[in-house]
C-alpha positions in Angstrom: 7.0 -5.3 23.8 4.7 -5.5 20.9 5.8 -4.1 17.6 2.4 -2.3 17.1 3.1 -0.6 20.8 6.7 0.2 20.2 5.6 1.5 16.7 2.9 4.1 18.2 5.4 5.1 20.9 8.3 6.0 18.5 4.8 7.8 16.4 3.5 9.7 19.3 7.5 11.3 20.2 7.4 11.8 16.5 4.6 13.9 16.6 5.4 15.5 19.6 9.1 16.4 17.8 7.2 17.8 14.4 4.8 20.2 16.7 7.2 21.6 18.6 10.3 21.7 17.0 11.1 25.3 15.6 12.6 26.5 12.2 10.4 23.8 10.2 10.9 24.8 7.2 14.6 25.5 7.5 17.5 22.9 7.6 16.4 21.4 10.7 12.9 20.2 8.5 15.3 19.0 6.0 17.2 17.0 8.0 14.1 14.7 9.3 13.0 14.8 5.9 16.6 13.4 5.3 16.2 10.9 7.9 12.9 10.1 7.1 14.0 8.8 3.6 16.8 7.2 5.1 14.1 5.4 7.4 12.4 4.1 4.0 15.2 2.8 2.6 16.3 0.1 5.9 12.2 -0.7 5.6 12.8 -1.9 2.1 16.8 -3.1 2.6 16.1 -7.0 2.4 12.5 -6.9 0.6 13.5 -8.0 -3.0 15.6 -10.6 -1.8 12.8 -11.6 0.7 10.1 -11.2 -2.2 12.2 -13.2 -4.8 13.1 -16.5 -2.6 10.3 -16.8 -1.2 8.3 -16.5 -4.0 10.2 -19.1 -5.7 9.8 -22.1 -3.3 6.4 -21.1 -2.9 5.3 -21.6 -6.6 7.4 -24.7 -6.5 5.2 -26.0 -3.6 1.8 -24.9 -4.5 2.3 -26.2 -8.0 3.2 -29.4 -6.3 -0.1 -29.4 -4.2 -1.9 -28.3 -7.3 -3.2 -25.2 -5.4 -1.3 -22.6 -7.6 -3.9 -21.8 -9.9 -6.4 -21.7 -7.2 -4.5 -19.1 -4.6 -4.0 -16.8 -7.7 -7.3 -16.9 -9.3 -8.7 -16.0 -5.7 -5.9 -13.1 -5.0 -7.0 -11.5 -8.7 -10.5 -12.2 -8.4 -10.9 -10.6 -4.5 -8.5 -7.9 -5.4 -10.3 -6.5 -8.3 -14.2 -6.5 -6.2 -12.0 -5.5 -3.2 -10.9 -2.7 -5.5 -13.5 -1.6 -7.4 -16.0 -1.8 -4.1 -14.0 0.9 -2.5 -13.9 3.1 -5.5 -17.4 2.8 -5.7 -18.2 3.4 -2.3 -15.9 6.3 -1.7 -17.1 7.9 -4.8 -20.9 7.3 -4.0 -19.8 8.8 -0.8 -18.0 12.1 -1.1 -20.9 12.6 -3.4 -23.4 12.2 -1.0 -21.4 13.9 1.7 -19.6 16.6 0.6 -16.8 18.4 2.2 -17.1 21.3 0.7 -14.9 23.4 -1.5 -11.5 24.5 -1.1 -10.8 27.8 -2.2 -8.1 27.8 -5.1 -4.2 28.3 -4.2 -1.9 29.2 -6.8 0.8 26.4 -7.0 3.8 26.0 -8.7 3.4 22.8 -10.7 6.7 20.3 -9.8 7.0 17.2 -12.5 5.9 13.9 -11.0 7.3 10.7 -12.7 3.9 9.6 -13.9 3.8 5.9 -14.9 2.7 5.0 -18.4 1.6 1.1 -19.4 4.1 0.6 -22.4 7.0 1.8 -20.3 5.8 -0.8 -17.9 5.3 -3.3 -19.7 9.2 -3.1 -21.2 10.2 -3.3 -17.5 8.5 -6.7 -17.1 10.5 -7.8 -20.0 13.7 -6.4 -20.4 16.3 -6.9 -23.1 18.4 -8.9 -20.3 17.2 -10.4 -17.6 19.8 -9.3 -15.3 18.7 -5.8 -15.3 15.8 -7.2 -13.2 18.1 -6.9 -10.3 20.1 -3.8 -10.9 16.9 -1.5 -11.7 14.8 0.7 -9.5 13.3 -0.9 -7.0 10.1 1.3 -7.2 8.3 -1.9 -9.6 8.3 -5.5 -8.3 6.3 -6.5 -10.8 9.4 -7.9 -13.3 10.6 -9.7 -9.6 7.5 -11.2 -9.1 6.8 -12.5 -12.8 10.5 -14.2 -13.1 10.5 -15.9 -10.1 6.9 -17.2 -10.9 8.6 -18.6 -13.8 11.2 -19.8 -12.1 9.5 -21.7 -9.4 7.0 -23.6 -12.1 10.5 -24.5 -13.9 12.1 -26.3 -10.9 8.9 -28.3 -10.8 9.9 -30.3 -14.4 12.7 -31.9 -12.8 12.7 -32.6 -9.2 16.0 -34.5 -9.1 17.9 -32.2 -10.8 16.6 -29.0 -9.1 16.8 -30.7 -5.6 19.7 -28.4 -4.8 17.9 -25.1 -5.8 15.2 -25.7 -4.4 16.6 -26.6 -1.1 18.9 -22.9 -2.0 15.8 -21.0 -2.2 14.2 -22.6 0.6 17.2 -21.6 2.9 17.9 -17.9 1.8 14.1 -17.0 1.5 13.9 -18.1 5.3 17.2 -16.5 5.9 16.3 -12.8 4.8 12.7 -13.6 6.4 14.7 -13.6 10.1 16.3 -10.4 8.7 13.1 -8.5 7.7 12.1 -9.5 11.0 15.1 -8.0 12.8 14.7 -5.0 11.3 10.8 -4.5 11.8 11.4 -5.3 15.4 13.7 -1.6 15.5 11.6 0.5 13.0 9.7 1.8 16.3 13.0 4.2 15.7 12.5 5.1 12.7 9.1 6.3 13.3 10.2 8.9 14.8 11.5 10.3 12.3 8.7 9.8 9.9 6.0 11.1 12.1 8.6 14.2 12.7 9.0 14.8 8.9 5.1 14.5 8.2 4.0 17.2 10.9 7.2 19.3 10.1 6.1 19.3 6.5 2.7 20.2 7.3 3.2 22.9 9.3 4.8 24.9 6.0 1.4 23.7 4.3 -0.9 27.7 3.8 -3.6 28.0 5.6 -4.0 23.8 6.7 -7.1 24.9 8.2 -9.0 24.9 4.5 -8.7 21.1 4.2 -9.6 20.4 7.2 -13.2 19.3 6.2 -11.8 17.2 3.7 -9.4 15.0 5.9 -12.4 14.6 8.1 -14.4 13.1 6.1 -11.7 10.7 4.3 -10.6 10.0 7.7 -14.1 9.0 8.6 -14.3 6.7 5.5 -11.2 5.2 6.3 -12.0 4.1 10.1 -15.3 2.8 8.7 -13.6 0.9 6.0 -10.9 -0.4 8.2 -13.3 -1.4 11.4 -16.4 -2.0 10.0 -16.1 -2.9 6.4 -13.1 -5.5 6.4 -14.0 -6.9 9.7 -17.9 -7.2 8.6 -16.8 -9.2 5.2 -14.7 -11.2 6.8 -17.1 -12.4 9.5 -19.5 -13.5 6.9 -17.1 -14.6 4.0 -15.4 -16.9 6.3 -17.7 -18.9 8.2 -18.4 -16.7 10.4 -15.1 -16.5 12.4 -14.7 -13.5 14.6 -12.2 -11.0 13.2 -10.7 -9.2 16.3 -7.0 -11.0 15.8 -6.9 -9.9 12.3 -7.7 -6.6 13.3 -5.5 -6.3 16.3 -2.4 -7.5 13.4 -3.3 -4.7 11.5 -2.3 -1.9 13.8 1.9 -2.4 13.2 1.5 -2.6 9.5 -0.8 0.0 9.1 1.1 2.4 11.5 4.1 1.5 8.8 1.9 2.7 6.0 0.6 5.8 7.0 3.8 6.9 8.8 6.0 6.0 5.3 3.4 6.8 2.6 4.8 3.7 1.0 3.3 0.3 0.2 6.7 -1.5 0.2 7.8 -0.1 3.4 4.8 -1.5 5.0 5.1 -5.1 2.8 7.8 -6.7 5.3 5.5 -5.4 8.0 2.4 -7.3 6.5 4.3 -10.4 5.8 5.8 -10.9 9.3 2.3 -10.4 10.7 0.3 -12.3 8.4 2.4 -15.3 9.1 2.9 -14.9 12.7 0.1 -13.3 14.1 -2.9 -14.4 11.6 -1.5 -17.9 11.0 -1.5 -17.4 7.3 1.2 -19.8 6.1 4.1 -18.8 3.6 2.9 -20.6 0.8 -0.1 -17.6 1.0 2.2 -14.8 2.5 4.6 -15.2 -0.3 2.5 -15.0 -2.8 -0.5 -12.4 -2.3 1.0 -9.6 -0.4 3.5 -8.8 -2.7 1.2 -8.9 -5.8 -1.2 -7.4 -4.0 1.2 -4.5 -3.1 1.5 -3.8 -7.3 -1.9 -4.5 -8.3 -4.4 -3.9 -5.4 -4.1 0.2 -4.9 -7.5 0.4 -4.4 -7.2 2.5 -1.5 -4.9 4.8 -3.2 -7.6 4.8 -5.9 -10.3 5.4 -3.7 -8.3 8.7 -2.1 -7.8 9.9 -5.4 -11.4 9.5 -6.6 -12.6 10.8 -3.9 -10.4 14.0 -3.7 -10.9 14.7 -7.6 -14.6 15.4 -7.1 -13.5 17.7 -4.3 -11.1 19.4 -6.8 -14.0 19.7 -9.4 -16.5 21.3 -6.8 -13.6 23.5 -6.0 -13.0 25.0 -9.2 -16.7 24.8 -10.8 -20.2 25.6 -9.4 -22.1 22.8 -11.6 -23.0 19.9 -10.1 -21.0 16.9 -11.1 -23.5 14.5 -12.9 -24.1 10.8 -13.2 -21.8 10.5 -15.9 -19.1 12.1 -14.7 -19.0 9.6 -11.5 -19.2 6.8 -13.6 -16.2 8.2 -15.7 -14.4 9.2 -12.2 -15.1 5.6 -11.5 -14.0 3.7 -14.1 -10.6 5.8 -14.4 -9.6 5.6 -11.2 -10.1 2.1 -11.7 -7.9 1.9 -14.3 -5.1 3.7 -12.8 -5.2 1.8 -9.7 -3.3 -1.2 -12.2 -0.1 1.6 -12.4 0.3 2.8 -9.2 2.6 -0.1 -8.3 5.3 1.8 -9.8 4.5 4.5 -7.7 4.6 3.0 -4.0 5.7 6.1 -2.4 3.2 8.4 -4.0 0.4 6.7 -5.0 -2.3 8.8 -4.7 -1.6 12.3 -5.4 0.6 10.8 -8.9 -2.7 9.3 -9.4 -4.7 12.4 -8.7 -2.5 14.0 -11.2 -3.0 11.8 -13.9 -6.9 11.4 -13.2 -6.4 15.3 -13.9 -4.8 15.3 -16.9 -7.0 12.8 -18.3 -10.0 14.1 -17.5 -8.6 17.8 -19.4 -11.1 20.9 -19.8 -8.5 23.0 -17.9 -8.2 20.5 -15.5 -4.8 19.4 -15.9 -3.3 21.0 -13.2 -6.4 21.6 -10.7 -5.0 19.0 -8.5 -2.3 21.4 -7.1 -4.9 22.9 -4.6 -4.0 20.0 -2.8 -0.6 19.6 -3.1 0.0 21.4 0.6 -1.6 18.2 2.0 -0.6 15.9 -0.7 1.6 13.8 2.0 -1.4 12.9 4.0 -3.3 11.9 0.8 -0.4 9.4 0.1 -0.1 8.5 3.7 -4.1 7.4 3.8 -3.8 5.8 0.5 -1.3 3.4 1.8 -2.7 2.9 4.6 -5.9 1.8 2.9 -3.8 -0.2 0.5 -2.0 -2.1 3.3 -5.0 -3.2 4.7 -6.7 -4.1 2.0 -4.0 -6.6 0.8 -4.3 -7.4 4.5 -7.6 -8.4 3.8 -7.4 -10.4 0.4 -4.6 -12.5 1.7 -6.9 -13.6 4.7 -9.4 -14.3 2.5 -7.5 -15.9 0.5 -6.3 -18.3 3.2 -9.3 -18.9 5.1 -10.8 -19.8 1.9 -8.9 -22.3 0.7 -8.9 -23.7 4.7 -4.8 -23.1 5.0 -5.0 -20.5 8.0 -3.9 -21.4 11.4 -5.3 -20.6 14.6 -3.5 -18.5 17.0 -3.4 -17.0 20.2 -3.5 -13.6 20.8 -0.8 -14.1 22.9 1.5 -15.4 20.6 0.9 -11.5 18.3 4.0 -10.2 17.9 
């Protein structure tokens, strides 16, 4: 059966579980909300590993083919459009097509771990490299940038490297077959996490206020997803139809929206990208998981889009030119630190977009904390597919992607 299938399955019991399940804010919606972590953490068990080794031998090669700078300079150069087009357009959007206000809930303000760039940047470069590996696993950034630095090192001496090399080779496919195993068995797992969501919902007051709001993101998003992605691609590479890349999206992002977390999604998009797309490692091992830190565009776009709806919500003046512009250009910005933040990405960055933006707006963004865990959920998603997107064309541009059959899709 195919993963996306088993995945939707395990969703739709899930959801069946959440609806109809009683006491679900008592110890029964604490215990999915147990499992559903739990769930998280086997998505994510073998990731680092599988993000490190692979990485590795894939600098090593595509510094041997002299294509290294080229696949980065197109991942940073299509992430940051890719990015900054969706801000735009969900901004220009919501502000075209309102979804009218939400009446103001008092909420008791809960600390979020907000990430800040200096305390990032000391992460990236610790005082001992070990710590790289014995830190949270919530930043892969410092992962990413060592073993890019390790991978161009085994390049100055072939001969004495050999053995590496052919060490990294070996355990980056080695904990490949094991993120596969487990992705094959996560249809389990969602039903957990599609239990937790609707359970946690259903304590949200009076869900019915936002439903407007999730209508329209929810519209964006399908038009973004089906229309948007599949449109550029068509065009941007020679004109190939886009229905398999489409039909690989549906397992990864299913894994996105059911988790809320970029990471947990990452072995998802990997797997596919490589199997069912044809994308070969040297390309899955190195855009995805940059792309996972640095491409929250989505996220960004969720958050954008939901601060203007806060604003309308607590003021009657129209929100003017250049207040988008500023709405814009921050949520642009803050897209760059969400990859601390995989599991929350949106709503931390609706947070600090509100405490930035200040004239007793710090803490307006708690009118949406009820549904704060479908704002993360459709930020990933969007993310997911939109490093989906720049790996592919990524690939196709640089003529590296294989064609496949859609009967070969996992």
């Amino acid at each position: 059966m195919k993963i996306w299938l088993k995945l939707y399955i395990g969703a739709i019991v899930g959801i069946f579980l959440g609806l109809y399940l009683p006491d679900a804010s008592g110890e029964l919606g604490g215990f999915f909300l147990y499992l559903a972590g739990l769930v998280v953490r086997i998505g994510r068990y073998v990731l680092l590993p599988l993000v490190f080794f692979s990485l590795v031998i894939t600098v090593y090669e595509l510094k041997l083919e002299n294509k290294l700078f080229a696949v980065y300079w197109k991942t940073i150069v299509y992430a940051v459009l890719t990015s900054l087009g969706m801000i735009v357009l969900g901004t220009v959007l919501v502000s075209l097509f309102p979804p009218g206000r939400i009446p103001i809930i008092v909420e008791v303000n809960v600390p979020l771990e907000k990430p800040a760039l200096k305390e990032l940047l000391y992460r990236i470069f610790p005082t001992s490299l070990f710590t790289i590996f014995t830190e949270s696993s919530d930043f892969l950034l410092p992962l990413i940038v060592f073993a890019i630095f390790m991978g161009l090192t085994l390049t100055h001496n072939r001969n004495l490297f050999h053995s590496v090399v052919e060490t990294c080779d070996s355990l980056s496919r080695l904990f490949y077959h094991m993120n596969s195993f487990i992705t094959e068995f996560l249809f389990i797992g969602a039903i957990a996490l599609a239990a937790s969501m609707l359970l946690q919902l259903r304590k949200a007051p009076e869900i019915g206020l936002f439903l407007k709001l999730f209508t329209v993101l929810g519209l964006f998003t399908l038009i973004i997803v089906f229309v948007i992605f599949p449109l550029l691609l068509y065009f941007l590479s020679g004109r190939k139809k886009p229905l398999d890349w489409m039909y690989a999206q549906l397992a990864p992002a299913a894994g996105a929206f059911l988790s809320g977390d970029v990471y947990f999604s990452l072995g998802l998009l990997m797997r596919h990208a490589k199997e069912s797309v044809g994308i070969p490692r040297r390309i899955c091992a190195a855009a995805p998981p940059l792309l996972a830190v640095f491409t929250r565009g989505g996220s960004a776009m969720i958050m954008a889009m939901s601060f203007i709806v806060v604003l309308r919500s607590h003021s009657n003046l129209e929100i003017g030119f250049s207040q988008i512009l500023w709405i814009i250009a921050a949520s642009f910005g803050l897209s760059f630190l969400l990859g601390a933040v995989p599991g929350f990405g949106a709503f931390v960055g609706l947070a600090m977009l509100s405490g930035m933006y200040g004239r007793e707006m710090e803490e307006g963004f708690l009118i949406l904390r009820p549904v704060s865990i479908l704002l993360v959920s459709m930020g990933a998603l969007l993310d997911t597919v939109c490093a989906s997107f720049v790996t592919t064309l990524v690939s196709n541009s640089l003529r590296m992607t294989e064609s496949g059959k859609k009967r070969e899709m996992i």
